[in-house]
Every structure is written in structure tokens, then in C-alpha cells.
mmJSON file of the N, C-alpha and C atoms, coordinates in Angstrom:
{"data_MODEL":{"atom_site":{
"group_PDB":["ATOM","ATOM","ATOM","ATOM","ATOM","ATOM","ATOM","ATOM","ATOM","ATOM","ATOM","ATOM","ATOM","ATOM","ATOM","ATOM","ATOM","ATOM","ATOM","ATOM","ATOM","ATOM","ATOM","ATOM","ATOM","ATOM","ATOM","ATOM","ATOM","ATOM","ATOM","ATOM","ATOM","ATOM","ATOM","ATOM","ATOM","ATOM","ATOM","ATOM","ATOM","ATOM","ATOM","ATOM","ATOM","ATOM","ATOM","ATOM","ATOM","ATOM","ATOM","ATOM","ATOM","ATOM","ATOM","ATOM","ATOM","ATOM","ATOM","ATOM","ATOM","ATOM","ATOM","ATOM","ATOM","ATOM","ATOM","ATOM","ATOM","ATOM","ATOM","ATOM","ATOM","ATOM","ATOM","ATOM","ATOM","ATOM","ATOM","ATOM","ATOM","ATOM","ATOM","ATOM","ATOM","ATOM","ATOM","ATOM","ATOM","ATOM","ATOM","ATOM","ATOM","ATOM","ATOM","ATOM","ATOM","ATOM","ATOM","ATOM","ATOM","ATOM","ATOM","ATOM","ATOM","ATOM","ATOM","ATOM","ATOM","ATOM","ATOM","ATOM","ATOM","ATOM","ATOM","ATOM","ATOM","ATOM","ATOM","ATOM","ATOM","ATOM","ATOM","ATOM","ATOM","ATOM","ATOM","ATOM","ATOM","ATOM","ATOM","ATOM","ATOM","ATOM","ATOM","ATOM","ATOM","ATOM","ATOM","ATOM","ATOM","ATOM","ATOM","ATOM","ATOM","ATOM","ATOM","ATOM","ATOM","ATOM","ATOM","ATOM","ATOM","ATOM","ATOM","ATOM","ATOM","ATOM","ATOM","ATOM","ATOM","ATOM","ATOM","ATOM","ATOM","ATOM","ATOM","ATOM","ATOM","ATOM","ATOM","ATOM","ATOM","ATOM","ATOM","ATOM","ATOM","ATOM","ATOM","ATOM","ATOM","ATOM","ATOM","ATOM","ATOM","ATOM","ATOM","ATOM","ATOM","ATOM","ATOM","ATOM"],
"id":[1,2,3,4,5,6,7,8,9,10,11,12,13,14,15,16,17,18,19,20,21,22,23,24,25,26,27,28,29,30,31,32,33,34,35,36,37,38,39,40,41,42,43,44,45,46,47,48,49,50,51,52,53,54,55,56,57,58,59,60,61,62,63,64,65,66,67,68,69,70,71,72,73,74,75,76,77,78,79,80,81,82,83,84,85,86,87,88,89,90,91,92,93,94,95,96,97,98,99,100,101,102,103,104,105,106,107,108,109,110,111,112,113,114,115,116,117,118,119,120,121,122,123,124,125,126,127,128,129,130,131,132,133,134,135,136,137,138,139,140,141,142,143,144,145,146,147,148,149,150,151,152,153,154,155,156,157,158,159,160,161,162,163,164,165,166,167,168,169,170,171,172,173,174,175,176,177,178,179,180,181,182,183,184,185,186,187,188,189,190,191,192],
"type_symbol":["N","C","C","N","C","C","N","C","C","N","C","C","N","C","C","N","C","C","N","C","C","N","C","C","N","C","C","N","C","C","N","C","C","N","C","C","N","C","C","N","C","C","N","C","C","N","C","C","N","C","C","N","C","C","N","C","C","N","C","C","N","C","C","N","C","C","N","C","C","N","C","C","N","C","C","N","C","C","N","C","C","N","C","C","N","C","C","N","C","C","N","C","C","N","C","C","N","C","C","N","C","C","N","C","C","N","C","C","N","C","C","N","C","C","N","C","C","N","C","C","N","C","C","N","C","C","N","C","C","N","C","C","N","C","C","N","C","C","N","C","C","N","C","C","N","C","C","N","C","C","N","C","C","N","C","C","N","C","C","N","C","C","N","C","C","N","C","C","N","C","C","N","C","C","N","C","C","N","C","C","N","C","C","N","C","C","N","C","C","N","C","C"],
"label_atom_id":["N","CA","C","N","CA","C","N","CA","C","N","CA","C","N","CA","C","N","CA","C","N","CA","C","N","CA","C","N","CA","C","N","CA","C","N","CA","C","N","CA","C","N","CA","C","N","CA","C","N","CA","C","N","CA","C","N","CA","C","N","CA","C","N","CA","C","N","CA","C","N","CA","C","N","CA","C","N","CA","C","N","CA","C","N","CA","C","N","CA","C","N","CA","C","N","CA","C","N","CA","C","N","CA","C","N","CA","C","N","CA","C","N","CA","C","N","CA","C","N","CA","C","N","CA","C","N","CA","C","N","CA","C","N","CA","C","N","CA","C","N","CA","C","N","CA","C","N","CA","C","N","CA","C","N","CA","C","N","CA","C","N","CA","C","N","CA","C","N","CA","C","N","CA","C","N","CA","C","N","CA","C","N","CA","C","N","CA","C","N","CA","C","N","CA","C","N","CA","C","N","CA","C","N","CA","C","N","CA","C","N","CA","C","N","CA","C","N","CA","C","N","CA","C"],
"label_alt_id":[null,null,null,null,null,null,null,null,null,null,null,null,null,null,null,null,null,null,null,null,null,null,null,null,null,null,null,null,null,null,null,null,null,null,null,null,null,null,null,null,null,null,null,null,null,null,null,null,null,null,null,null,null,null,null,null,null,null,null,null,null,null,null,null,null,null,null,null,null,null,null,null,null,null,null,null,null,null,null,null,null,null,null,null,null,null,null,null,null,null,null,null,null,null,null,null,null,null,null,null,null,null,null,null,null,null,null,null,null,null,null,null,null,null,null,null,null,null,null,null,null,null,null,null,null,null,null,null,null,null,null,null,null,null,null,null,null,null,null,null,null,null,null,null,null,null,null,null,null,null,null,null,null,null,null,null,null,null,null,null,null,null,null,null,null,null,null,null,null,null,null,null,null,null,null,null,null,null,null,null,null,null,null,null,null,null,null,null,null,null,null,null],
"label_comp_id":["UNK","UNK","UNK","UNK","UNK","UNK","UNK","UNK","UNK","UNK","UNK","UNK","UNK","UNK","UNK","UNK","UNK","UNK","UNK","UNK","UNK","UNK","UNK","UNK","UNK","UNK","UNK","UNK","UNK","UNK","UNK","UNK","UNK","UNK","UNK","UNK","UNK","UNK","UNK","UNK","UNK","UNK","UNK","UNK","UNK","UNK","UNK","UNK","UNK","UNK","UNK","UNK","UNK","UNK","UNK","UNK","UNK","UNK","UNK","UNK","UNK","UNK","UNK","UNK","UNK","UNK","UNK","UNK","UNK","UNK","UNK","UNK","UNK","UNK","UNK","UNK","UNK","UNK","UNK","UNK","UNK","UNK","UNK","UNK","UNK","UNK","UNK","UNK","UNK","UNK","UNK","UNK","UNK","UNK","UNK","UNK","UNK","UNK","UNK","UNK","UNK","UNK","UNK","UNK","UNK","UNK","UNK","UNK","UNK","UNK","UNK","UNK","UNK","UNK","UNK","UNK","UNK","UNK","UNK","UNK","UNK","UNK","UNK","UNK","UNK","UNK","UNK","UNK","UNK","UNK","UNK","UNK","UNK","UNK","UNK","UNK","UNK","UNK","UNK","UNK","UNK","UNK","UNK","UNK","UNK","UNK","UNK","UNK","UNK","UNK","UNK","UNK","UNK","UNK","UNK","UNK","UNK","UNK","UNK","UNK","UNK","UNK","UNK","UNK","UNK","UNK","UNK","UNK","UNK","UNK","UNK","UNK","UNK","UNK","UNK","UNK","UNK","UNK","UNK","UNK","UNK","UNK","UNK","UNK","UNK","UNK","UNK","UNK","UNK","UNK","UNK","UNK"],
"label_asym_id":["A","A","A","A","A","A","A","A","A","A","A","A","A","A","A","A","A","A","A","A","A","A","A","A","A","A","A","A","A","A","A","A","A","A","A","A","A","A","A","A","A","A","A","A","A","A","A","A","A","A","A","A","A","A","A","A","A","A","A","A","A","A","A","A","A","A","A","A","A","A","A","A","A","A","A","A","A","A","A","A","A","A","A","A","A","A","A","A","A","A","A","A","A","A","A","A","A","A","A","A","A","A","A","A","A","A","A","A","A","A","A","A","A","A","A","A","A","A","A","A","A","A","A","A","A","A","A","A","A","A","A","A","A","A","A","A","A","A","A","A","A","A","A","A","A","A","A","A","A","A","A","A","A","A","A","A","A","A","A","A","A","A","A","A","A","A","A","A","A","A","A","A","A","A","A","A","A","A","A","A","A","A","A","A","A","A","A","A","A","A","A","A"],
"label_entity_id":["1","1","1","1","1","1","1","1","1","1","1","1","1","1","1","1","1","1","1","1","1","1","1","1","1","1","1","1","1","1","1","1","1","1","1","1","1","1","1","1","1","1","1","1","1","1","1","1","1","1","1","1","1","1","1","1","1","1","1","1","1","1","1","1","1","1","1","1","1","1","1","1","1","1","1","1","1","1","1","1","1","1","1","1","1","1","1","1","1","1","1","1","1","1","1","1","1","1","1","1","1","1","1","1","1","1","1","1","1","1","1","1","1","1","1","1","1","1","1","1","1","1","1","1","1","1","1","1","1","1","1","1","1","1","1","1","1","1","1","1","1","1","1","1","1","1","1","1","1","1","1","1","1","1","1","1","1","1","1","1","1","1","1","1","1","1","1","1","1","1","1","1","1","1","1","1","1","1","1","1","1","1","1","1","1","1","1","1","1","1","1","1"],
"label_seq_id":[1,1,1,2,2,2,3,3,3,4,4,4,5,5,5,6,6,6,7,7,7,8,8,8,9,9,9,10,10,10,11,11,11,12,12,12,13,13,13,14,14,14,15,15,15,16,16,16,17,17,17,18,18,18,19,19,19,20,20,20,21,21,21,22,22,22,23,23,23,24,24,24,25,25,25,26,26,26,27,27,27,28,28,28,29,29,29,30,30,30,31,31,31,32,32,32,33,33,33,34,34,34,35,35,35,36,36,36,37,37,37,38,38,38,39,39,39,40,40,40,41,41,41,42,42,42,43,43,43,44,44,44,45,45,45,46,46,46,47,47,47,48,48,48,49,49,49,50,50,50,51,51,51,52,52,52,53,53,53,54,54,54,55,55,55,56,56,56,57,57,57,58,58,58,59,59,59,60,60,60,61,61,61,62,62,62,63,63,63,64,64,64],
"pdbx_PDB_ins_code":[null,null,null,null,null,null,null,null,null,null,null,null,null,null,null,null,null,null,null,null,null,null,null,null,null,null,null,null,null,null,null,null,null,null,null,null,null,null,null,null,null,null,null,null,null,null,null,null,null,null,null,null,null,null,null,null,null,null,null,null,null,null,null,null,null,null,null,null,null,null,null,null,null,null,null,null,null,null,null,null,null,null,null,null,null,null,null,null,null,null,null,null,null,null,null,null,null,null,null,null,null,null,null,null,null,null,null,null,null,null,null,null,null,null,null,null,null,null,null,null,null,null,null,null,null,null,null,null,null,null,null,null,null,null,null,null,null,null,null,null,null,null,null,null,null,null,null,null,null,null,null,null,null,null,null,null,null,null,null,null,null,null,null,null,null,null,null,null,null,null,null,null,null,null,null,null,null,null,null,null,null,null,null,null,null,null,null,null,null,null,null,null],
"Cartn_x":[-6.048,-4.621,-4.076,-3.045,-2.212,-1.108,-1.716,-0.462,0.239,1.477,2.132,2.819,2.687,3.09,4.601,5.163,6.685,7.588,7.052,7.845,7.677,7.288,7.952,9.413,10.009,11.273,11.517,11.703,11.893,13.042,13.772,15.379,14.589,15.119,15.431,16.125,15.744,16.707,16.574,17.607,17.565,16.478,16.012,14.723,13.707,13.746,12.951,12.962,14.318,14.862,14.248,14.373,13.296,14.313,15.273,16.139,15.076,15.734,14.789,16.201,15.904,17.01,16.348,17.036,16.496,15.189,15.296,15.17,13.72,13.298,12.352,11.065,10.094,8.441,7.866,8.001,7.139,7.199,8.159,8.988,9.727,9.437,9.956,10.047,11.426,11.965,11.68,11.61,10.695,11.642,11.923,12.339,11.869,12.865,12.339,10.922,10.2,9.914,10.559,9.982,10.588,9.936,10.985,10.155,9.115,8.321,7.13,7.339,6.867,7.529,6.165,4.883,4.161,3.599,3.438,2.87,2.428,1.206,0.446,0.329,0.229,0.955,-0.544,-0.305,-1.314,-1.443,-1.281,-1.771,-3.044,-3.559,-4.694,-5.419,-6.646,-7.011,-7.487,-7.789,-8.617,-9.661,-11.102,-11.946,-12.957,-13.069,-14.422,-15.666,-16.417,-17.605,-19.032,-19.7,-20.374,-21.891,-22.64,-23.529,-23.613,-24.592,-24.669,-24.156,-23.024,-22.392,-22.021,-22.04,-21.499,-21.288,-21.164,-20.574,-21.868,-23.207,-24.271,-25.033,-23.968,-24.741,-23.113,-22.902,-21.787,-21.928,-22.364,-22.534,-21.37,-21.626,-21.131,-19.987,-20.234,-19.887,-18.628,-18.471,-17.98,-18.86,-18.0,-18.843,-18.628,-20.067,-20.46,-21.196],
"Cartn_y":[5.348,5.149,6.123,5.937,6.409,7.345,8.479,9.889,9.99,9.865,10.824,11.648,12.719,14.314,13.75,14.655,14.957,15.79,16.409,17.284,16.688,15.244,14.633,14.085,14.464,13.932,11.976,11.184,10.054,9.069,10.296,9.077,10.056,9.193,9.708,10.88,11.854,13.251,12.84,14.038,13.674,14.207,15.367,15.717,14.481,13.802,12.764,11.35,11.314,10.341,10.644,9.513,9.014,8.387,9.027,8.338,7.92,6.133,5.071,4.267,3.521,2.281,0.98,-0.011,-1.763,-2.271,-1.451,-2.049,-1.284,-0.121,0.76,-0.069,-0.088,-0.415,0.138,0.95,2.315,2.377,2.4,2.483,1.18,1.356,-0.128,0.686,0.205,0.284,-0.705,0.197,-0.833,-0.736,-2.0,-1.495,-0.643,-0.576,0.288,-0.39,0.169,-0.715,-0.42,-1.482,-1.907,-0.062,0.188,0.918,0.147,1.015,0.262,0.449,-0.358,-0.918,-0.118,-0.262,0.349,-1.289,-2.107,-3.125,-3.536,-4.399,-5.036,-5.655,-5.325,-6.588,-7.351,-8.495,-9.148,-8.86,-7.889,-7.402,-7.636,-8.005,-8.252,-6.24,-6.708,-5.355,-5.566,-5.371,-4.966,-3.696,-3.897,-3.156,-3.135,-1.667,-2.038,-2.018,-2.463,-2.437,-1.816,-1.181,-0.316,-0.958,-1.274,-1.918,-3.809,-4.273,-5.57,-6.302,-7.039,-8.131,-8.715,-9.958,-11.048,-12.106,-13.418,-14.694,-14.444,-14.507,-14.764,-14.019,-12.407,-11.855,-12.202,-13.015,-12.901,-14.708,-13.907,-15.014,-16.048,-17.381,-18.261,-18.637,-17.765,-17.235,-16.301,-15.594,-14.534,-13.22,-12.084,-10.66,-11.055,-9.878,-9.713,-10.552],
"Cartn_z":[-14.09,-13.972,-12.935,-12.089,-10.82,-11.637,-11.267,-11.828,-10.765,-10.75,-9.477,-10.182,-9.31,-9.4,-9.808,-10.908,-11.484,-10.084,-9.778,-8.588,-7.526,-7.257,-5.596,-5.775,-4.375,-4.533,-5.06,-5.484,-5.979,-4.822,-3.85,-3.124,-1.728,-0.578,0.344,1.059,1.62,1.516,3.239,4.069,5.249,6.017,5.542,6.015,5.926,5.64,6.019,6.645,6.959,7.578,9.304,9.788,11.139,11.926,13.094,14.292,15.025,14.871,15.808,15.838,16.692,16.56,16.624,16.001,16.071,17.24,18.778,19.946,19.938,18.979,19.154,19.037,19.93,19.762,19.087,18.701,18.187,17.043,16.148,14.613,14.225,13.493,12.363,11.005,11.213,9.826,8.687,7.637,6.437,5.063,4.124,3.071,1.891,1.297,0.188,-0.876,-1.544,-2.428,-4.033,-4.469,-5.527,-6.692,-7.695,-8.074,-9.51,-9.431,-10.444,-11.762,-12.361,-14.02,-14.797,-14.497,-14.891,-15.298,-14.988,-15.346,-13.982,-14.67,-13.115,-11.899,-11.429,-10.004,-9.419,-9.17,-8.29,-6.473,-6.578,-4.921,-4.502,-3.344,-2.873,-2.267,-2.32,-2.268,-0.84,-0.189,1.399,1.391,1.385,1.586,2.651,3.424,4.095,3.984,3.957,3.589,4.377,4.203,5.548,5.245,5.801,5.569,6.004,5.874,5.405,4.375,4.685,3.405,4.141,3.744,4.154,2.999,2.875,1.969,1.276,2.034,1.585,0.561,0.357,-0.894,-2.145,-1.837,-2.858,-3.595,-4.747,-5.472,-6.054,-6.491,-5.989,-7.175,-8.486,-9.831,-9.629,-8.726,-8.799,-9.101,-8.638,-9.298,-11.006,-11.043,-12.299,-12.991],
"occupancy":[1.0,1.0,1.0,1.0,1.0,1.0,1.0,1.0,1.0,1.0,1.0,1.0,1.0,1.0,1.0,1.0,1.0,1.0,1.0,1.0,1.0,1.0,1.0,1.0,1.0,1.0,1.0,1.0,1.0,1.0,1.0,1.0,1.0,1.0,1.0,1.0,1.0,1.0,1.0,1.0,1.0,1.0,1.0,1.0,1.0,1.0,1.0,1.0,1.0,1.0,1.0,1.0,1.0,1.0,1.0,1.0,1.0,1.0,1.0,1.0,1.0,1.0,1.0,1.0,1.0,1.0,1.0,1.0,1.0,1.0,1.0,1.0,1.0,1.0,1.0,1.0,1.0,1.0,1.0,1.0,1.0,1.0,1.0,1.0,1.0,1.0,1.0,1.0,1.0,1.0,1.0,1.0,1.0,1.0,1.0,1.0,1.0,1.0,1.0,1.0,1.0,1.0,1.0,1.0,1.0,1.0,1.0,1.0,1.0,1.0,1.0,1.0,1.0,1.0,1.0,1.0,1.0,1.0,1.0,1.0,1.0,1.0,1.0,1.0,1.0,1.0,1.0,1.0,1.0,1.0,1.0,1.0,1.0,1.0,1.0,1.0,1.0,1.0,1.0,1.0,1.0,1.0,1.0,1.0,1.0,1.0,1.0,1.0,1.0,1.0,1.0,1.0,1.0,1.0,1.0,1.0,1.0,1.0,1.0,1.0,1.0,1.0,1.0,1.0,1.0,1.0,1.0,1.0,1.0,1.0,1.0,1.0,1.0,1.0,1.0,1.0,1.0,1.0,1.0,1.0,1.0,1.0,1.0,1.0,1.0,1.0,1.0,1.0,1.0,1.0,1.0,1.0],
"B_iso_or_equiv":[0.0,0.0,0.0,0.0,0.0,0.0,0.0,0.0,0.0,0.0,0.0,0.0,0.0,0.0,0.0,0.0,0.0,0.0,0.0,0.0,0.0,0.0,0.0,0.0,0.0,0.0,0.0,0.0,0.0,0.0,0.0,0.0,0.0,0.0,0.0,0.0,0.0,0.0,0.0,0.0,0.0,0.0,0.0,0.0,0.0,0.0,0.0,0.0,0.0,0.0,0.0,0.0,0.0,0.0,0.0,0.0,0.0,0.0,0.0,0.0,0.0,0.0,0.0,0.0,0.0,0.0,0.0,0.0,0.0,0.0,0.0,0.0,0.0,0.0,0.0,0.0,0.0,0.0,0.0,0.0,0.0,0.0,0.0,0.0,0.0,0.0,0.0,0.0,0.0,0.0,0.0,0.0,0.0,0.0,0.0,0.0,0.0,0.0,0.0,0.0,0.0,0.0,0.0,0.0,0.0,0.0,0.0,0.0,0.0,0.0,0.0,0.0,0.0,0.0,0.0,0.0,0.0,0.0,0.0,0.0,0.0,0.0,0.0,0.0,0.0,0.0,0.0,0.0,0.0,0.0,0.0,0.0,0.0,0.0,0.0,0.0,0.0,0.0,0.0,0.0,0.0,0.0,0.0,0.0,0.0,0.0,0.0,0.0,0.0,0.0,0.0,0.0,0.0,0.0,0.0,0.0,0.0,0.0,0.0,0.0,0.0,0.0,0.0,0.0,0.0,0.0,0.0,0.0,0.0,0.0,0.0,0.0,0.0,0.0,0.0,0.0,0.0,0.0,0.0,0.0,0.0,0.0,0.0,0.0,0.0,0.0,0.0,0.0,0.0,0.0,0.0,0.0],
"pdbx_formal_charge":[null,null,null,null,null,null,null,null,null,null,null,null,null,null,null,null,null,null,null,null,null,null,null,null,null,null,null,null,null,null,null,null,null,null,null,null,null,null,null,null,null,null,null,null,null,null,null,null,null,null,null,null,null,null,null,null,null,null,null,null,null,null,null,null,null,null,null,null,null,null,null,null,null,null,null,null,null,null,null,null,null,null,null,null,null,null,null,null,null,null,null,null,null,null,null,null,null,null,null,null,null,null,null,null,null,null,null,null,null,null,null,null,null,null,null,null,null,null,null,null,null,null,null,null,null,null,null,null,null,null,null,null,null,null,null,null,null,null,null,null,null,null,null,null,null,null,null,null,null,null,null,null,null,null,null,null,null,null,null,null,null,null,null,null,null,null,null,null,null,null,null,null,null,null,null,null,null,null,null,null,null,null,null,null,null,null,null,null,null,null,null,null],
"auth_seq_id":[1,1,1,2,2,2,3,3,3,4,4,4,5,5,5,6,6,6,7,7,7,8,8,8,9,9,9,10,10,10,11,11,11,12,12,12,13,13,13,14,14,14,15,15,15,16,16,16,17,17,17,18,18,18,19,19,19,20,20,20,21,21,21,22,22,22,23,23,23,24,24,24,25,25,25,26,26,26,27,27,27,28,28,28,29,29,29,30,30,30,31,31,31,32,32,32,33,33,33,34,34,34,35,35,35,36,36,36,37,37,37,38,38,38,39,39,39,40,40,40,41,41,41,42,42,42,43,43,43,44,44,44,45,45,45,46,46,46,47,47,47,48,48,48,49,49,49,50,50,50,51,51,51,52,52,52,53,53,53,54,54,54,55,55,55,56,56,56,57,57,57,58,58,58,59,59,59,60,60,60,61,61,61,62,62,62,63,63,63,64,64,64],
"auth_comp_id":["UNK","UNK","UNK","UNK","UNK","UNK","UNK","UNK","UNK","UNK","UNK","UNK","UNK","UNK","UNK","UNK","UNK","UNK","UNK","UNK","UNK","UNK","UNK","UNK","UNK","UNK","UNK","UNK","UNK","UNK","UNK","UNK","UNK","UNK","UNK","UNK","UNK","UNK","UNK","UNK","UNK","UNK","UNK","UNK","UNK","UNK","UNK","UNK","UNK","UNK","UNK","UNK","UNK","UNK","UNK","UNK","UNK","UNK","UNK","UNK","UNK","UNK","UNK","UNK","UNK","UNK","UNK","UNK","UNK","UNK","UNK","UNK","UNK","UNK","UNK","UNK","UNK","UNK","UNK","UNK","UNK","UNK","UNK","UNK","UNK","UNK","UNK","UNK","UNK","UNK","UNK","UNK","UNK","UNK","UNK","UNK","UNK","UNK","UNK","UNK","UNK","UNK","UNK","UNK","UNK","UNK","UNK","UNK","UNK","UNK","UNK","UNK","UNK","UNK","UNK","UNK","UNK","UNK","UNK","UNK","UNK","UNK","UNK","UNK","UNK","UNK","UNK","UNK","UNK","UNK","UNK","UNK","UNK","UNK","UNK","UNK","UNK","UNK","UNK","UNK","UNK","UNK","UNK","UNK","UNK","UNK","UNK","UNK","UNK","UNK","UNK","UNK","UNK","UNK","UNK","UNK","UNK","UNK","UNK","UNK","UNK","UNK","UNK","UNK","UNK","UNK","UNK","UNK","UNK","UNK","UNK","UNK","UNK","UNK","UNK","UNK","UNK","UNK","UNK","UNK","UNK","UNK","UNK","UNK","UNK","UNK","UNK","UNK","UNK","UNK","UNK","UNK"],
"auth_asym_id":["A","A","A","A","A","A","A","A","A","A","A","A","A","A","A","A","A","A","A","A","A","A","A","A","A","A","A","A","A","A","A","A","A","A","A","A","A","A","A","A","A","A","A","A","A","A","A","A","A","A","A","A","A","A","A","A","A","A","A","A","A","A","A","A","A","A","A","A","A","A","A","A","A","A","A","A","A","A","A","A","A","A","A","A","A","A","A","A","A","A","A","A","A","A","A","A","A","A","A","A","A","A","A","A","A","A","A","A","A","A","A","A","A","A","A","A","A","A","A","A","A","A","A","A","A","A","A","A","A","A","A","A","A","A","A","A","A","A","A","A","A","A","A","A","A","A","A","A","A","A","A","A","A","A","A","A","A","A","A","A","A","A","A","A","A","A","A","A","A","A","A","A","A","A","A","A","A","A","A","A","A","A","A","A","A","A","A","A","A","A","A","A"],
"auth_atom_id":["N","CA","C","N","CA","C","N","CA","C","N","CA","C","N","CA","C","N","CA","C","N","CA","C","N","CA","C","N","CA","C","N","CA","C","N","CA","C","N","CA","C","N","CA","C","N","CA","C","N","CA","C","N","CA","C","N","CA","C","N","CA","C","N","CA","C","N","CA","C","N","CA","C","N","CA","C","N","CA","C","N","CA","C","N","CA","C","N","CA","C","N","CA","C","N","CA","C","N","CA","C","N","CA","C","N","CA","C","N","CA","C","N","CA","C","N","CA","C","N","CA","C","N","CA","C","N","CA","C","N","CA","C","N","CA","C","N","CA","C","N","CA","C","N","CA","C","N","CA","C","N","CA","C","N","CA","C","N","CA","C","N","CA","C","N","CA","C","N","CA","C","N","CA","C","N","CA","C","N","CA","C","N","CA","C","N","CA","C","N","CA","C","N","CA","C","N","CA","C","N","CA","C","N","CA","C","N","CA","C","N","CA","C","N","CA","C","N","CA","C","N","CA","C"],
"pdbx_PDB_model_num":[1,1,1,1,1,1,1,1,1,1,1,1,1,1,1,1,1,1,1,1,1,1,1,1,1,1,1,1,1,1,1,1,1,1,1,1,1,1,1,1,1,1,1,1,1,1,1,1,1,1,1,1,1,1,1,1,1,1,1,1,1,1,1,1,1,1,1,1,1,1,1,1,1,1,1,1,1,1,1,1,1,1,1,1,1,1,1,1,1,1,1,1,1,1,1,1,1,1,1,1,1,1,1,1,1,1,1,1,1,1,1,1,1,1,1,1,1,1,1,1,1,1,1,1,1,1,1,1,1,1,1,1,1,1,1,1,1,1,1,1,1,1,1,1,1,1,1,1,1,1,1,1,1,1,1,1,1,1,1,1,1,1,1,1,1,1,1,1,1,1,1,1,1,1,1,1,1,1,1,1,1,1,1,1,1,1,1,1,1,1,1,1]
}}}
């Protein structure tokens, strides 16, 4: 299970605010996220894999 530390700030302070404007290449502004309920979400995971894998060691069952 995902602990986060009690002592990070939780809101935006200005020390961390980022001057960019709309037209910027570089920075993109992103929304907030949602805060978490503590229940599960269906997010997709993305892993890399170092070695040999491909379709062909992944059985046709699923893992496990």
C-alpha cells in the first residue's frame, strides 16, 4: 500500500508555482488531479521490460 508522508504540503503554495504562458513549448500546464478516495482505480500500468519478451512468451490464458 502507497504511504504518503503527513508533512507534504496537500494545495499549491507560490513557491511552487511555474510562470509560463498558453503560447509556451516547453511547459504545459496540467490539471489538478482528482484527490484519491483510497479506493481502486483501473489505470493502465506501462512497464519496461529488459531482456527478451515479446507476445510469444505470454501465454494465451493470461499471467498466472
Amino acid at each position: 500500500m502507497l504511504r504518503i508522508p503527513s508533512n507534504l504540503p496537500l494545495t499549491t503554495t507560490p513557491a511552487s508555482k511555474l510562470p509560463s504562458t498558453p503560447k509556451n513549448d516547453r511547459l504545459q500546464h496540467l490539471q489538478h488531479f482528482q484527490p484519491w478516495t483510497g479506493a481502486p482505480t483501473d489505470l493502465p500500468i506501462y512497464m519496461k521490460i529488459k531482456g527478451k519478451y515479446t507476445t510469444d512468451h505470454v501465454p494465451a490464458e493470461g499471467p498466472g
